[in-house]
Each structure stands twice: as C-alpha cells, then as structure tokens.
Biopython code that builds the backbone (N, CA, C, O; Angstrom):
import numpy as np
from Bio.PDB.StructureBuilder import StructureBuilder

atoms = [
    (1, "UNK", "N", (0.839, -1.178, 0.000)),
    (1, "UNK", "CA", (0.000, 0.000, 0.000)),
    (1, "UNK", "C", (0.886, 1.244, 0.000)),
    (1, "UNK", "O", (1.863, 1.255, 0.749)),
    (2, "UNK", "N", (0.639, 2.220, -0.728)),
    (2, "UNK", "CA", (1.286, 3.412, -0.786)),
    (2, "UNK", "C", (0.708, 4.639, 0.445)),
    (2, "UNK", "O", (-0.485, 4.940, 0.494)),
    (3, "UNK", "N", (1.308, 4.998, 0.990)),
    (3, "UNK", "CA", (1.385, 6.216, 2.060)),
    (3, "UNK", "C", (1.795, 7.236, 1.443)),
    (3, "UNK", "O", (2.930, 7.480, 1.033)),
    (4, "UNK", "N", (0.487, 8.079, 1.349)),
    (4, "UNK", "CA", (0.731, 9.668, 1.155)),
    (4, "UNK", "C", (1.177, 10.439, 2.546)),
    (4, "UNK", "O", (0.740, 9.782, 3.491)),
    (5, "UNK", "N", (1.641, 11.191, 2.835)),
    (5, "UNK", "CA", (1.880, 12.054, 4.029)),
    (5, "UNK", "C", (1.616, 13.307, 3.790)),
    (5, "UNK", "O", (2.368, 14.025, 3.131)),
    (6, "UNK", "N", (0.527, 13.687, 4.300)),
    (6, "UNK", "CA", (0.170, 15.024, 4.514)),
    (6, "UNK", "C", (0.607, 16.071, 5.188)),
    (6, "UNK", "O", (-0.538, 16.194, 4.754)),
    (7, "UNK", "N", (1.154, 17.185, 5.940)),
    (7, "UNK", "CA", (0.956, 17.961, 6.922)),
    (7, "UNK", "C", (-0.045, 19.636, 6.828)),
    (7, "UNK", "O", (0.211, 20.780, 6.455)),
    (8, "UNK", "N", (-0.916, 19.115, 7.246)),
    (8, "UNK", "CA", (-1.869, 19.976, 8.289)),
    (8, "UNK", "C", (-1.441, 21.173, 8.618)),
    (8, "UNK", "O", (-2.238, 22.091, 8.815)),
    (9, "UNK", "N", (0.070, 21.349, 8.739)),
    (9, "UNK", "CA", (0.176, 22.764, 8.851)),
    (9, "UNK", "C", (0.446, 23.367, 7.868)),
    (9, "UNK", "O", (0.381, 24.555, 8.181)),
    (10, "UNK", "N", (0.685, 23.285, 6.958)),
    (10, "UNK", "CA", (0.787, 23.476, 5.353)),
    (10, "UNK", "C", (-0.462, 23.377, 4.819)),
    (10, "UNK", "O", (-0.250, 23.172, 3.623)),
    (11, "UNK", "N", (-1.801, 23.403, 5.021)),
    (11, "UNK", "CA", (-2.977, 23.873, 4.550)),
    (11, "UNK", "C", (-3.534, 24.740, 5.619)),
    (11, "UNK", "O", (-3.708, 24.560, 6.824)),
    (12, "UNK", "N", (-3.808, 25.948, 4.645)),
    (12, "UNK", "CA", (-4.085, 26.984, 5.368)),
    (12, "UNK", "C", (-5.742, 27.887, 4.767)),
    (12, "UNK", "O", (-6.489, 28.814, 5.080)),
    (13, "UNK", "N", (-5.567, 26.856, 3.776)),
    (13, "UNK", "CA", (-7.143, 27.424, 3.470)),
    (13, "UNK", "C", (-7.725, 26.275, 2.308)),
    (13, "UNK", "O", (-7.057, 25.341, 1.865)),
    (14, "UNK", "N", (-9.092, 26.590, 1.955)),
    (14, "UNK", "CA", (-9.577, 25.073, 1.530)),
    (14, "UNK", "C", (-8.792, 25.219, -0.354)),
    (14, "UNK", "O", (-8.570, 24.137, -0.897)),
    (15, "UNK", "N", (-8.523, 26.233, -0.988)),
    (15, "UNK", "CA", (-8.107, 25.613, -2.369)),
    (15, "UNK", "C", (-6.691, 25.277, -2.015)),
    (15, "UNK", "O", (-6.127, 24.506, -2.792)),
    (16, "UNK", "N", (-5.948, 25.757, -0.884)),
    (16, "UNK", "CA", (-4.744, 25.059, -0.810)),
    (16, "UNK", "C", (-5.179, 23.391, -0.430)),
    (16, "UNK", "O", (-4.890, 22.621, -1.345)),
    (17, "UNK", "N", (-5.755, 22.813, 0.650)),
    (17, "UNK", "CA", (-6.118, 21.619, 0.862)),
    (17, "UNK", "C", (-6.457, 20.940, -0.492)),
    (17, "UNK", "O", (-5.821, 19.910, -0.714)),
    (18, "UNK", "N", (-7.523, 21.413, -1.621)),
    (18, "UNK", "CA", (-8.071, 20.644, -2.355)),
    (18, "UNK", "C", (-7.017, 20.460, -3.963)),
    (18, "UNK", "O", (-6.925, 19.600, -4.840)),
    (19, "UNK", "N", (-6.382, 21.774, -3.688)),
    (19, "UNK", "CA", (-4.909, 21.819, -4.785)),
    (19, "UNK", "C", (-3.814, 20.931, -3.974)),
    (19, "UNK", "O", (-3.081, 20.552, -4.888)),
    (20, "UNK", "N", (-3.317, 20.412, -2.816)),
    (20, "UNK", "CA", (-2.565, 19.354, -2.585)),
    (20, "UNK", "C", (-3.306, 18.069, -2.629)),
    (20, "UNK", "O", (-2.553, 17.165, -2.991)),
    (21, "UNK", "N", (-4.451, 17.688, -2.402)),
    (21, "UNK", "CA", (-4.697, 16.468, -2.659)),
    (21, "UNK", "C", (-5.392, 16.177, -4.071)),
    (21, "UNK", "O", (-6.093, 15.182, -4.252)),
    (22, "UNK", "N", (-5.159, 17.033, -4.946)),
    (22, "UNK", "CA", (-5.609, 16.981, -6.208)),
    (22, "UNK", "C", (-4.143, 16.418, -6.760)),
    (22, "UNK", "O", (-4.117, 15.384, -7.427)),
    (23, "UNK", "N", (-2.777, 17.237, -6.412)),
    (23, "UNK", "CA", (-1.610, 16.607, -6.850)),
    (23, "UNK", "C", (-0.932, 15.115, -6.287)),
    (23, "UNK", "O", (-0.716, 14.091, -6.936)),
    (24, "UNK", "N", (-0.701, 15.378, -4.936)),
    (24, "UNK", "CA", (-0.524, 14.109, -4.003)),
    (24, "UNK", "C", (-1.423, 12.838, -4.242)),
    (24, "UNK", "O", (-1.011, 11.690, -4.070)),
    (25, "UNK", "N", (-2.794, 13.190, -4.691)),
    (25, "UNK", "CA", (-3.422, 11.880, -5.060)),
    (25, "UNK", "C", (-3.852, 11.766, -5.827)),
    (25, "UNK", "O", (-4.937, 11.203, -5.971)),
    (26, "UNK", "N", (-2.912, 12.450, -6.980)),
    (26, "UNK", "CA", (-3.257, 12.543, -8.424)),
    (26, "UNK", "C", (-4.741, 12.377, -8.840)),
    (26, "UNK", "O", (-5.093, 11.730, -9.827)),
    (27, "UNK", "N", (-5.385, 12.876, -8.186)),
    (27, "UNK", "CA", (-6.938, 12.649, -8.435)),
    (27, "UNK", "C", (-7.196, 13.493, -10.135)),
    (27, "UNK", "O", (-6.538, 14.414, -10.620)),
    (28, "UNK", "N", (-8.529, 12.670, -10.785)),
    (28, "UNK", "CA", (-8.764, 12.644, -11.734)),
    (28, "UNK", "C", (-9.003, 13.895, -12.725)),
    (28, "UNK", "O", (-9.950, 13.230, -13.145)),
    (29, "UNK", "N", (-9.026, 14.535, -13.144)),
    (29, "UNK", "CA", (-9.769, 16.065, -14.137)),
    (29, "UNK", "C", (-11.191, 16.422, -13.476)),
    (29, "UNK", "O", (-11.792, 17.470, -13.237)),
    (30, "UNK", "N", (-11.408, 15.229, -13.317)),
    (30, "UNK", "CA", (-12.804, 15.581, -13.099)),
    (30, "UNK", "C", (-13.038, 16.446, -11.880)),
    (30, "UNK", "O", (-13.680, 17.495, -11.841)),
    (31, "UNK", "N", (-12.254, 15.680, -10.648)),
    (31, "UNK", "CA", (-12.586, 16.310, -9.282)),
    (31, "UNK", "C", (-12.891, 17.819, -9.506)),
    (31, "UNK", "O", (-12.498, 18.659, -10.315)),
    (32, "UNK", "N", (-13.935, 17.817, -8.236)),
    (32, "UNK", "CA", (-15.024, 18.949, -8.311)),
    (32, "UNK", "C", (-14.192, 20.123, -7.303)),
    (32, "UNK", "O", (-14.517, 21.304, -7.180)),
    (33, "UNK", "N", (-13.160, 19.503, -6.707)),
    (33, "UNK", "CA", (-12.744, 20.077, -5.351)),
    (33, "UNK", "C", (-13.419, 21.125, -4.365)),
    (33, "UNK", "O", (-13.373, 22.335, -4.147)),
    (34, "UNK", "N", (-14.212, 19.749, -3.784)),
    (34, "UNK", "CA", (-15.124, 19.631, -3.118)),
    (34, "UNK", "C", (-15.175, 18.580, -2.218)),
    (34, "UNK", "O", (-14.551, 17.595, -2.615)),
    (35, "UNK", "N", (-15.772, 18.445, -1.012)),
    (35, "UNK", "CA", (-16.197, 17.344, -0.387)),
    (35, "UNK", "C", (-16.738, 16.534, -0.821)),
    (35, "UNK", "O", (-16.274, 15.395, -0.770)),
    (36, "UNK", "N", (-17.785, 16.770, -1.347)),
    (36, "UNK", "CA", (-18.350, 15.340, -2.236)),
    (36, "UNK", "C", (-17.768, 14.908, -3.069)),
    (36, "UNK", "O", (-17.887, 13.724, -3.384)),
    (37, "UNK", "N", (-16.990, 15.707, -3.655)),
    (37, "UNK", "CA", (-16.251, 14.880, -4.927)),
    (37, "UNK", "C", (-14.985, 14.363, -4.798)),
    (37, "UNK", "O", (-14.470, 13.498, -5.506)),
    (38, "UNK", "N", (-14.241, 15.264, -3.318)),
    (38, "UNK", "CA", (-13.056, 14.418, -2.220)),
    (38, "UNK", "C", (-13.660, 12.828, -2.143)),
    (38, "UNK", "O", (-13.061, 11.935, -2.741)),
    (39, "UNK", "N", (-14.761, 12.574, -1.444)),
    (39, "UNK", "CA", (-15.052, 11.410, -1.283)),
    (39, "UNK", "C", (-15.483, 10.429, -2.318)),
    (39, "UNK", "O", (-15.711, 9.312, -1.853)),
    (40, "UNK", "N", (-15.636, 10.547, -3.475)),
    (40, "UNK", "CA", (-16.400, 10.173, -4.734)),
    (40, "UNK", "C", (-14.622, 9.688, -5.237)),
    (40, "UNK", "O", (-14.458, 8.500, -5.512)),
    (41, "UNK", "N", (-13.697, 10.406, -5.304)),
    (41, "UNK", "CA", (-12.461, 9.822, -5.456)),
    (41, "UNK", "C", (-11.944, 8.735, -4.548)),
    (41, "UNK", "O", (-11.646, 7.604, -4.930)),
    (42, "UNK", "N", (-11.839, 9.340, -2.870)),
    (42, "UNK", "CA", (-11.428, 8.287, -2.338)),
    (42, "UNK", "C", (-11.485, 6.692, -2.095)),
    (42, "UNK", "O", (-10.702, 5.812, -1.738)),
    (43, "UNK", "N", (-13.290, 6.832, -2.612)),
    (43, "UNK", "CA", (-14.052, 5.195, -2.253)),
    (43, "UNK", "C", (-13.518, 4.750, -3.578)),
    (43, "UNK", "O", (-13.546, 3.525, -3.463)),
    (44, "UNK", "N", (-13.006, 5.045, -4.873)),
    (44, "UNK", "CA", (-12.293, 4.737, -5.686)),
    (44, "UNK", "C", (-11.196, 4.305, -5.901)),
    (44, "UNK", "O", (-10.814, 3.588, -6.826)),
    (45, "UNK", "N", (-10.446, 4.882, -4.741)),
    (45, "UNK", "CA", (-8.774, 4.817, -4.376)),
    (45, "UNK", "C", (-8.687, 3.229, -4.126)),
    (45, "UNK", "O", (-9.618, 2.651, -3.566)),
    (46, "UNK", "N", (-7.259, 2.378, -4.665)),
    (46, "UNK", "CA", (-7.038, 0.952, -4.400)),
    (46, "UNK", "C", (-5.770, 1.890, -3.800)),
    (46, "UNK", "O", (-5.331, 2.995, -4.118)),
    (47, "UNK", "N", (-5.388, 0.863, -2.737)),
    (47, "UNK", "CA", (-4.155, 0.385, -2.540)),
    (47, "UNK", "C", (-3.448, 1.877, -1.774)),
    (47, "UNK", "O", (-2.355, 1.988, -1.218)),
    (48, "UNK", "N", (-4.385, 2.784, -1.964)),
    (48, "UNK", "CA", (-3.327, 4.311, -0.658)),
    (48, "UNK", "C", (-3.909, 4.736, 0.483)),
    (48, "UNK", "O", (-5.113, 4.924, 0.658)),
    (49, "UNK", "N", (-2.763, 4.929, 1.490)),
    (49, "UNK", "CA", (-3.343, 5.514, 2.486)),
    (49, "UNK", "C", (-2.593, 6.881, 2.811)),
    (49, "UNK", "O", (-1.434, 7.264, 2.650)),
    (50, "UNK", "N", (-3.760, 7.459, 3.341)),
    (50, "UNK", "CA", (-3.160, 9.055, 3.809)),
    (50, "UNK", "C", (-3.370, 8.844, 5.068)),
    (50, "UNK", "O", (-4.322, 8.392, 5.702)),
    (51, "UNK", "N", (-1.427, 9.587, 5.579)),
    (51, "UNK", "CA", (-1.372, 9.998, 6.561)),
    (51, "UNK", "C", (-1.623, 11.179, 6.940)),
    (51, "UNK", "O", (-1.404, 11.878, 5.951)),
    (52, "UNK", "N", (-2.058, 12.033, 8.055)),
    (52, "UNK", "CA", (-2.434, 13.048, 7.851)),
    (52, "UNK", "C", (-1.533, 13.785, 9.483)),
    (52, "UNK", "O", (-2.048, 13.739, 10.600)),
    (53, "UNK", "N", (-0.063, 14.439, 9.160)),
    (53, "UNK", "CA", (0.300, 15.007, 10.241)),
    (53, "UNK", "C", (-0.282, 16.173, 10.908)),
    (53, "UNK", "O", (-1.101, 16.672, 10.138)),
    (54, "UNK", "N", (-0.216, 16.784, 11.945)),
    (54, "UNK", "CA", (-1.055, 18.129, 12.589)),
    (54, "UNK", "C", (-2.496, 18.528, 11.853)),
    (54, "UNK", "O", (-2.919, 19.564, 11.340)),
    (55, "UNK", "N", (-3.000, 17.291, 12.040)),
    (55, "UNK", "CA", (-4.680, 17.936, 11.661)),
    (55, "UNK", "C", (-5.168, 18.778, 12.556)),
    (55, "UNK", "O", (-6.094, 19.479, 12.150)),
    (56, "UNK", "N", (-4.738, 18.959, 13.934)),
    (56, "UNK", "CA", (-5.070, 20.090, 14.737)),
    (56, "UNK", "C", (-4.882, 21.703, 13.498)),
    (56, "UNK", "O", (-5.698, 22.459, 12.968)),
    (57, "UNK", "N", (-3.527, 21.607, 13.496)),
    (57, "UNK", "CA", (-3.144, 22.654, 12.699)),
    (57, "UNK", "C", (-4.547, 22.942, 11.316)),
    (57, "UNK", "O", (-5.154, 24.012, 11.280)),
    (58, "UNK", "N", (-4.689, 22.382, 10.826)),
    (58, "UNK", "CA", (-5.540, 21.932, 9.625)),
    (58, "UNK", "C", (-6.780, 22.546, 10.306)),
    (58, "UNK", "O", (-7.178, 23.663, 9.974)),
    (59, "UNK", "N", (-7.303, 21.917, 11.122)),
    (59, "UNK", "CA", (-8.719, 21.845, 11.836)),
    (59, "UNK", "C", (-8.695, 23.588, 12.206)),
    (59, "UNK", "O", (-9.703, 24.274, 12.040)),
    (60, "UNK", "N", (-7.390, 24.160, 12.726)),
    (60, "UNK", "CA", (-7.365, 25.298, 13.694)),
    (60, "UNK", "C", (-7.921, 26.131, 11.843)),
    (60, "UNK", "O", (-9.089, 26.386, 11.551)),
    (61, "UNK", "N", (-7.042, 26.309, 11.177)),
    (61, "UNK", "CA", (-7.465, 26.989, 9.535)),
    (61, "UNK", "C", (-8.392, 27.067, 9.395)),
    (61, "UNK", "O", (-8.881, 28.193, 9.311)),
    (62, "UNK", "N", (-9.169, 25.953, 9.288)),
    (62, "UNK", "CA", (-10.415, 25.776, 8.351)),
    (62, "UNK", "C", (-12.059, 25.263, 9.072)),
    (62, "UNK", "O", (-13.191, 24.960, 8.692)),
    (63, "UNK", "N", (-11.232, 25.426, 10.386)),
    (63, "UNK", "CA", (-12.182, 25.369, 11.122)),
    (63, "UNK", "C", (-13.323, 24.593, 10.671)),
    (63, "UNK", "O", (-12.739, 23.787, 9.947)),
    (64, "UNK", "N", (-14.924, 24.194, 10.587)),
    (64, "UNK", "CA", (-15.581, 23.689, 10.611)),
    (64, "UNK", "C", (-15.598, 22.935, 9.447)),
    (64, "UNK", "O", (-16.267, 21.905, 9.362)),
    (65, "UNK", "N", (-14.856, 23.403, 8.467)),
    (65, "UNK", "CA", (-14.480, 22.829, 7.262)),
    (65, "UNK", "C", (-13.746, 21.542, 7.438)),
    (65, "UNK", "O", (-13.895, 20.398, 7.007)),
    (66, "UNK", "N", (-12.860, 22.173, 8.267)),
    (66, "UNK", "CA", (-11.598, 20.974, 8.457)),
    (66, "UNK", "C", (-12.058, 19.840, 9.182)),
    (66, "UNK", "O", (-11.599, 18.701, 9.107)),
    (67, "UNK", "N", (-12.899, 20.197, 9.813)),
    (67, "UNK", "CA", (-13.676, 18.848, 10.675)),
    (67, "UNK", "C", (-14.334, 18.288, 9.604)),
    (67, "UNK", "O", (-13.934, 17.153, 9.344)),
    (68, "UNK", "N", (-15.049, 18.629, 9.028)),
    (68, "UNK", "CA", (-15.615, 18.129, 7.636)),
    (68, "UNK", "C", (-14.542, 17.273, 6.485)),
    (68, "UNK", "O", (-14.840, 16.484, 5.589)),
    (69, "UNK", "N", (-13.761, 17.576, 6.744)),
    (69, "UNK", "CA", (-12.405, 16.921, 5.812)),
    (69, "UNK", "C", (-12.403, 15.859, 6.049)),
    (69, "UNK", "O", (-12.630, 14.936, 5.267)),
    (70, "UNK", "N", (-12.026, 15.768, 7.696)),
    (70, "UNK", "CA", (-11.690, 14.406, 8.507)),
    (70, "UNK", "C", (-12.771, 13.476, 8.762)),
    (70, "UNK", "O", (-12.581, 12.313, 9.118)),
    (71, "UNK", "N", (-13.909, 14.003, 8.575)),
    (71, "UNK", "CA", (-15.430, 12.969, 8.581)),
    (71, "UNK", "C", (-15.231, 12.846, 7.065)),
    (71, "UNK", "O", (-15.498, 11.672, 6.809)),
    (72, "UNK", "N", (-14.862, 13.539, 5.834)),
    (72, "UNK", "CA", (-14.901, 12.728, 4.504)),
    (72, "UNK", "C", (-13.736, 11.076, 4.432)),
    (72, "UNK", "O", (-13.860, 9.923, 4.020)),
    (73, "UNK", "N", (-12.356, 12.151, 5.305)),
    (73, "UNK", "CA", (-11.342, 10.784, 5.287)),
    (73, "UNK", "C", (-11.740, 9.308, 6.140)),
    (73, "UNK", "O", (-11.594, 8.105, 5.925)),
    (74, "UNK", "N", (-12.275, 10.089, 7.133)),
    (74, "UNK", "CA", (-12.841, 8.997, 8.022)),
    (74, "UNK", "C", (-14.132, 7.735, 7.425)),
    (74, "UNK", "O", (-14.298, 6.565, 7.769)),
    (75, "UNK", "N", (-14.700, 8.393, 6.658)),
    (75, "UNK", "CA", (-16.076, 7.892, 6.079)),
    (75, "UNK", "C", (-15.546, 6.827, 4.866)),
    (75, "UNK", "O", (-15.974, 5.686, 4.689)),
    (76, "UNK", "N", (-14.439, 7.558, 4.040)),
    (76, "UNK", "CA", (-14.236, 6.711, 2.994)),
    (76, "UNK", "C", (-13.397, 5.530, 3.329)),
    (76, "UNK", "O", (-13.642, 4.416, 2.866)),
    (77, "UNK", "N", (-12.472, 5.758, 4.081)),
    (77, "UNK", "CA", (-11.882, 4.826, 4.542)),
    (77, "UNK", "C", (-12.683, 3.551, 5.303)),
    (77, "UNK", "O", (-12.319, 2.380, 5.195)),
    (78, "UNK", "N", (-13.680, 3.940, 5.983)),
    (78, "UNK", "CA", (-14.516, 2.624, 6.108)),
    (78, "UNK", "C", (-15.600, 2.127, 5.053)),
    (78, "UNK", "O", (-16.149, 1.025, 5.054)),
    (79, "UNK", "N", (-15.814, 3.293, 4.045)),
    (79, "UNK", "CA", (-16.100, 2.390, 2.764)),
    (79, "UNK", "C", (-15.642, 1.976, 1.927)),
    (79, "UNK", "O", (-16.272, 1.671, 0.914)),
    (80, "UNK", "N", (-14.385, 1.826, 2.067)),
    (80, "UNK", "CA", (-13.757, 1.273, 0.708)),
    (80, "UNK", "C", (-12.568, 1.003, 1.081)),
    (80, "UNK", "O", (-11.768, 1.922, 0.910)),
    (81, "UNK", "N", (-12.035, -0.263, 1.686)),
    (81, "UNK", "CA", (-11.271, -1.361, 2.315)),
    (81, "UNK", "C", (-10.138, -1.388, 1.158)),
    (81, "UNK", "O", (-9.448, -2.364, 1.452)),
    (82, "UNK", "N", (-9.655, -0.851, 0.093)),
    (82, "UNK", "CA", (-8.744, -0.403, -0.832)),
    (82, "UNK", "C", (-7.663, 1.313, -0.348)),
    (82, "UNK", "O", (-6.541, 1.622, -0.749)),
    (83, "UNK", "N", (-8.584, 2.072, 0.603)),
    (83, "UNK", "CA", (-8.132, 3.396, 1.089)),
    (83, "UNK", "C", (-8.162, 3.309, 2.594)),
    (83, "UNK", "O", (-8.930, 2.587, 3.228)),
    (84, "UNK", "N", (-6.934, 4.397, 3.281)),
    (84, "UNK", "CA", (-6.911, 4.178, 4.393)),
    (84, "UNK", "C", (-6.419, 5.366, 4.778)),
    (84, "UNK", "O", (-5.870, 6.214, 4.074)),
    (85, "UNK", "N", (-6.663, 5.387, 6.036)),
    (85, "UNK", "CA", (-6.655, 7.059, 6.300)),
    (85, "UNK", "C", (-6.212, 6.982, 7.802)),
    (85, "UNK", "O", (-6.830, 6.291, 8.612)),
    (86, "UNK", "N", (-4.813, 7.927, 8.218)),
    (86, "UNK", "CA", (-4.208, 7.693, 9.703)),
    (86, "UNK", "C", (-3.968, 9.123, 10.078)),
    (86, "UNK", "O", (-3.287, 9.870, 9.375)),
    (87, "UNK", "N", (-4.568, 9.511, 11.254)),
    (87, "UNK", "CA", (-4.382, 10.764, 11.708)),
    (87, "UNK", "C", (-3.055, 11.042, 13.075)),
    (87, "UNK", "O", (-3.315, 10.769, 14.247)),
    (88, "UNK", "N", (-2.197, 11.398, 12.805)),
    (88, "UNK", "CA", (-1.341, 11.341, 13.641)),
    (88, "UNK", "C", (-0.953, 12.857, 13.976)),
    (88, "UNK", "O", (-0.086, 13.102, 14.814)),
]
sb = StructureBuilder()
sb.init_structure("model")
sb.init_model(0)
sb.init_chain("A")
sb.init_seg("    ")
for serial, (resi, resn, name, xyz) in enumerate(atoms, 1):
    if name == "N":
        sb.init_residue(resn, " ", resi, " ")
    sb.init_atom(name, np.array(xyz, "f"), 0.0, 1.0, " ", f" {name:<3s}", serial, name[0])
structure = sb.get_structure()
C-alpha cells in the first residue's frame, strides 16, 4: 500500500487543501474540489493511504471545514477497504 503524508500545517485554506490532494493523489480532471467529490475519489482509491500530520493545525485553519475533511477521510476509509486514512 502506498502512504501519502500530509501535513496539516501546510494547509491553510480550503483551495490550498483541495490543490494538494488533487496533486498528491493525483486525483482525476474531473474532481469537483469539493467534499463530495473528495469522497467520490477516495471510495475509488485501491491500494493508498493518507497519513495526515497536525490535523489540529488543519482543523485550527479551516475550522468547521476541516472537521468536515476528517469525517470525509474517516467515512471513505470505512467504505472502501482499498483506502486508508491515519491521523497522527
């Protein structure tokens, strides 16, 4: 399985978040960069997991957003046993 590594303190607002995981997880043309369409990729994802360092940091940015991030990573990762998601 491949490990992406994120850090959380390096997103500081949501097109920075949705422009690094558009590159880091080479996600498709299509992505909407968006939450729904964050998750519409991930349950797709075989074989990667994101680590995700200082999501505090992340969470402190984007505040209610960022909690919203971590319920998309959290959600896909228990639907789709191909993606995996570690908050450290």
């Amino acid at each position: 399985m491949t490990h992406i590594i994120l850090d959380g303190a390096a997103i500081r607002d949501r097109e920075a978040l949705h422009a690094l995981l558009a590159e880091r997880l080479s996600l498709p043309d299509w992505y909407g960069k968006n939450l729904d369409a964050l998750h519409d990729c991930l349950t797709d994802l075989r074989g990667v997991t994101v680590v995700l360092r200082n999501a505090g940091a992340m969470t402190g940015a984007l505040g209610d957003y960022g909690g919203r991030v971590l319920r998309v990573f959290r959600d896909s990762a228990e639907e789709n046993p191909g993606f995996g998601f570690v908050e450290l």
